[in-house]
N, C-alpha and C positions, 0 to 999 in steps of 0.2 A: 504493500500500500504506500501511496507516497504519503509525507508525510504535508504535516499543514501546523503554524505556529499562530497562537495571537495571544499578546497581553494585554493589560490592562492597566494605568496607573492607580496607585492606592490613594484616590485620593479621597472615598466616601462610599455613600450609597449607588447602587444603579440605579437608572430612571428608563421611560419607555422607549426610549429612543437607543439607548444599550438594549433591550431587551428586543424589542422589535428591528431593531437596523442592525443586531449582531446575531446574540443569544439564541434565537429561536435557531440559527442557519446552522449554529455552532452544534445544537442538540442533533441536527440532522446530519452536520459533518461525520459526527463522532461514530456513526454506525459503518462508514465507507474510507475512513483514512486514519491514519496515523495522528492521533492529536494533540499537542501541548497547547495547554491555555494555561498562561501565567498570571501571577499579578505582579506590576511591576513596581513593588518597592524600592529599587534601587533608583530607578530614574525620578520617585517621586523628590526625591534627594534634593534637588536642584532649587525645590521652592521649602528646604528647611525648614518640614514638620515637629515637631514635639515627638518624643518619645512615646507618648500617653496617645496622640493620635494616629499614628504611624501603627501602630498594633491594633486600634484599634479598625483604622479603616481595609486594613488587611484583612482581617477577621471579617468583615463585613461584608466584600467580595465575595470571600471563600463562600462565605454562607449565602449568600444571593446566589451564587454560581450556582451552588447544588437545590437549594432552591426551585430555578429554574426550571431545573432537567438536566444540566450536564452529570453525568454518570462517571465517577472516578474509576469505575470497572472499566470500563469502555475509554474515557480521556486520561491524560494526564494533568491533574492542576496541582499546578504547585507555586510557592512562592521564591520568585525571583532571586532572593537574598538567601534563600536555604542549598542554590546551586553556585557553589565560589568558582567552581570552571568558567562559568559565563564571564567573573573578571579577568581570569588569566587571558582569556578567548580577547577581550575589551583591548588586554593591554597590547598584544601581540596585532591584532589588527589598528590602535593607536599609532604602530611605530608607521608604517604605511599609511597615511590619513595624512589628508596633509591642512595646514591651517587654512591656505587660502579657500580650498573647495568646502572648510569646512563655514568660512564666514561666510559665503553664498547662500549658504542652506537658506530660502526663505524661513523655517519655523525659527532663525535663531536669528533673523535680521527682527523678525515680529516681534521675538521676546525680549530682545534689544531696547526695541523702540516701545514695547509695553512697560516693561520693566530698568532702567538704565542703571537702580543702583545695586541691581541685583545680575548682574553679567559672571557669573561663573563658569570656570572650565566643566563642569559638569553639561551647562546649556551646548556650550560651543561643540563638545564631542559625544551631545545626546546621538546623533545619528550613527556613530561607532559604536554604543551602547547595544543600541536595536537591532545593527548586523550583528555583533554576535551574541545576543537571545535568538537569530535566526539561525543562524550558519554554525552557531553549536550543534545543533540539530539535525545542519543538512538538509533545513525543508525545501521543497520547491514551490511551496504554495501559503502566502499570506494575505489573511483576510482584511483589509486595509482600505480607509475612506481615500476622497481624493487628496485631504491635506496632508497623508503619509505617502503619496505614493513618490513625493522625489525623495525621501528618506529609502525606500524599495530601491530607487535608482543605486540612488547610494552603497547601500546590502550588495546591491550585483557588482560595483565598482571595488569593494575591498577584497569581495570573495576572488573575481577576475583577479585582480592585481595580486594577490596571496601565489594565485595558480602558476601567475606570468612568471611573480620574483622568483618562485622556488622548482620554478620548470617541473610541475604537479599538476595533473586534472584533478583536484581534490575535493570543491566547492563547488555544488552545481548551481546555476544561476537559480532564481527567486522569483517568482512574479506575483502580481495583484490578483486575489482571488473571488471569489463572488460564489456561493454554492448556489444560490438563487439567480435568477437573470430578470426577479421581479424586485426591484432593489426598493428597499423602504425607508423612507427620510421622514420621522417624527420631529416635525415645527415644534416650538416653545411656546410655551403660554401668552408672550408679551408682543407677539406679532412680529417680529422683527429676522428668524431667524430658526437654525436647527437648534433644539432642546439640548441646553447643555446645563452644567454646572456651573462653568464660568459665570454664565449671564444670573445668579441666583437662582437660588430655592424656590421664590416665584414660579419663574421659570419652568421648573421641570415638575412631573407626579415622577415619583419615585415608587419603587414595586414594592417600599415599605411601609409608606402611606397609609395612615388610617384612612377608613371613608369620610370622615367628618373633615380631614387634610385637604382631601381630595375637591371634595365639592366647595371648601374655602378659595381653592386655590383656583377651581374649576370658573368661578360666579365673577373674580376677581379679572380674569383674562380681559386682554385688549381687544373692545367692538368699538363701531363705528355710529353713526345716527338711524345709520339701515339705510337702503337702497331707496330709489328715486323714479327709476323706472326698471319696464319686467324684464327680467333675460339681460341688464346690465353687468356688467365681470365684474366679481367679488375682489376687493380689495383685499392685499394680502395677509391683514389681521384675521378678518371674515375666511380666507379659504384657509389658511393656516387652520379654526375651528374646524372646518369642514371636512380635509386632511385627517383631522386627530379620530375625527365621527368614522371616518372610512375605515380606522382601522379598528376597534372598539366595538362600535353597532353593528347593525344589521343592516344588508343592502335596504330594505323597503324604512327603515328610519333615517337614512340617508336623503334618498329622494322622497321622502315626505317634507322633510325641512328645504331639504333643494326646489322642491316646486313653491314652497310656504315664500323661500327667497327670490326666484323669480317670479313669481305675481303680486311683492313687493307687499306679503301679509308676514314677515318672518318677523316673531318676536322674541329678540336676543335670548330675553330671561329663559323661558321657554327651552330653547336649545340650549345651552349650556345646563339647565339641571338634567336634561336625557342626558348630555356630554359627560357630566359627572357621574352620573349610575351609574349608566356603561361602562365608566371607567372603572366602579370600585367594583362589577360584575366580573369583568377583565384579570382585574389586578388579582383579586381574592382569593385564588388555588395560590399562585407564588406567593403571597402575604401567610398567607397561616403557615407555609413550609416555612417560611424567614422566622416566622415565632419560635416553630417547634424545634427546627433546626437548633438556632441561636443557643438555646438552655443546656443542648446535647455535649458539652464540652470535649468529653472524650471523643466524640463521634469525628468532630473538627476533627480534634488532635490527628485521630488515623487519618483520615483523608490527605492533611498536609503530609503526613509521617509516610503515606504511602506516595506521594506523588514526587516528593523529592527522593525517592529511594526512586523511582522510575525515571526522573528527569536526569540524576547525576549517572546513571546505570548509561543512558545517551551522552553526554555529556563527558567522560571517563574516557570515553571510547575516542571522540574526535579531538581531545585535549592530545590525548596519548599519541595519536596518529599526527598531527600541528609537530608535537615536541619533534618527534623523531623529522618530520619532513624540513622543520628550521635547524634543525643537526642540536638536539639538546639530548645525547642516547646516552646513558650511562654506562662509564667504562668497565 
């Protein structure tokens, strides 16, 4: 099976926009390929978490993860920092890395220019970090939005250049994965954008949401005065709603509020409390596994305990085959 890598940073809860534009593909990956899904505590590094948070949004992952449906029988999930190969792998692909290609990287020109007094070597060689979480592995296939894909470029540029310097076909190239070819993009609450964390809590329903969260958060969303005449295009607040209903509801609640919209009878309040049910109907199988999970401590425990015993198991193997192909063999 080939194999397929994706993590995650640690940096909190997931919301539907992880669950639905990743999660569900990742459940269906895990029956047909090879699969690590990490969490990536290492790279959260860079925005210098607290101790106390750092464990705890790690934990939080894990437990959404399994939550969800990923199966540790079937994947491997582990946590980033429990596999120390990945840094040996970081340092060895560093010495080939070069600065200037790395101060190109748009994500590090972005976080430059978002952050100025926060410029750490961590930011500048995040893209060396991520090749090798991949290329430890050997995968050929990663699941990846559009803003990771010149970081992907990058993974093919170090793995290549490793092969060129040491005259080794070792590293097979990497590309942008998609199991689905029905790609799903969950808008934010506040009209402007994909659901993230960045843009706040607002922002996002998270899959750990109470109902009463939900519909605060739901009633709260960015609408408009309403439409003016029939069959006029929904401003992108309004279809952003409309988006969130498609994935949630049911076709025949869809086009009831879509005809309610184009014959210029659609009353906001109205669709957002369906918006909100739906949503807490949605949510509600992965929310009580988040509770039940959560209390299991030992249950976690195995789960990491096994997945970094399967990650370094991979891991061991291309360190070992790296050392000997740089001439590091013991005499």
């Amino acid at each position: 099976m080939e194999t397929v890598v994706s993590g995650i940073r640690s940096t909190g809860k997931l919301h539907l926009g992880n669950y639905y534009g990743a999660i569900k593909n990742f459940i269906n990956m895990q029956d047909e390929y090879n699969c690590f899904f990490f969490i990536a505590d290492l790279h959260s590094l860079t925005t210098h978490p607290t101790p106390e948070n750092l464990h705890h949004n790690v934990k939080q992952v894990v437990v959404e993860y399994l939550a969800a449906g990923i199966d540790p029988e079937k994947a491997t999930i582990y946590v980033q920092s429990d596999v120390p190969e990945v840094i040996e792998l970081y340092l060895y692909l560093n010495m080939n890395a070069y600065v200037g290609e790395l101060e190109r990287a748009t994500s590090f020109k972005d976080k430059v220019r978002a952050n100025p007094n926060n410029v750490n070597a961590g930011l500048l060689t995040y893209p060396v970090l991520m090749a090798a979480d991949i290329l430890l592995h050997k995968a050929t296939k990663v699941p990846v939005g559009k803003d990771q894909e010149q970081h992907l470029e990058m993974t093919r540029t170090f793995g290549n250049r490793f092969n060129r310097l040491y005259q080794h076909d070792y590293f097979p190239e990497t590309f942008a994965f998609s199991y689905s070819d029905n790609l799903i993009k969950i808008p934010g609450l506040d009209g402007k954008g994909k659901m993230g964390k960045s843009e706040g809590d607002a922002n996002c329903i998270y899959l750990s949401d109470k109902p009463e969260a939900i519909r605060k958060k739901v009633m709260r969303a960015v609408t408009d005065s309403g439409p003016t005449q029939e069959y006029q295009q929904k401003p992108v607040e309004i279809q952003n709603l409309f988006d969130l209903m498609t994935v949630v509801s049911t076709p025949d609640t869809v086009a009831h509020f879509d005809h309610l919209y184009n014959t210029c009878n659609i009353r906001y309040g109205d669709l957002k409390k369906q918006l909100a049910e739906d949503m807490v109907v949605a949510t509600e199988p992965v929310r009580s596994r988040i509770e039940a999970i959560a209390d299991d401590k030992a249950y976690i425990s195995r789960v990491v305990n096994l997945g970094a015993e399967k990650a370094r198991e991979s891991a061991r193997k291309t360190i070992s085959d790296v050392r000997e192909i740089i001439g590091f063999k013991p005499f």
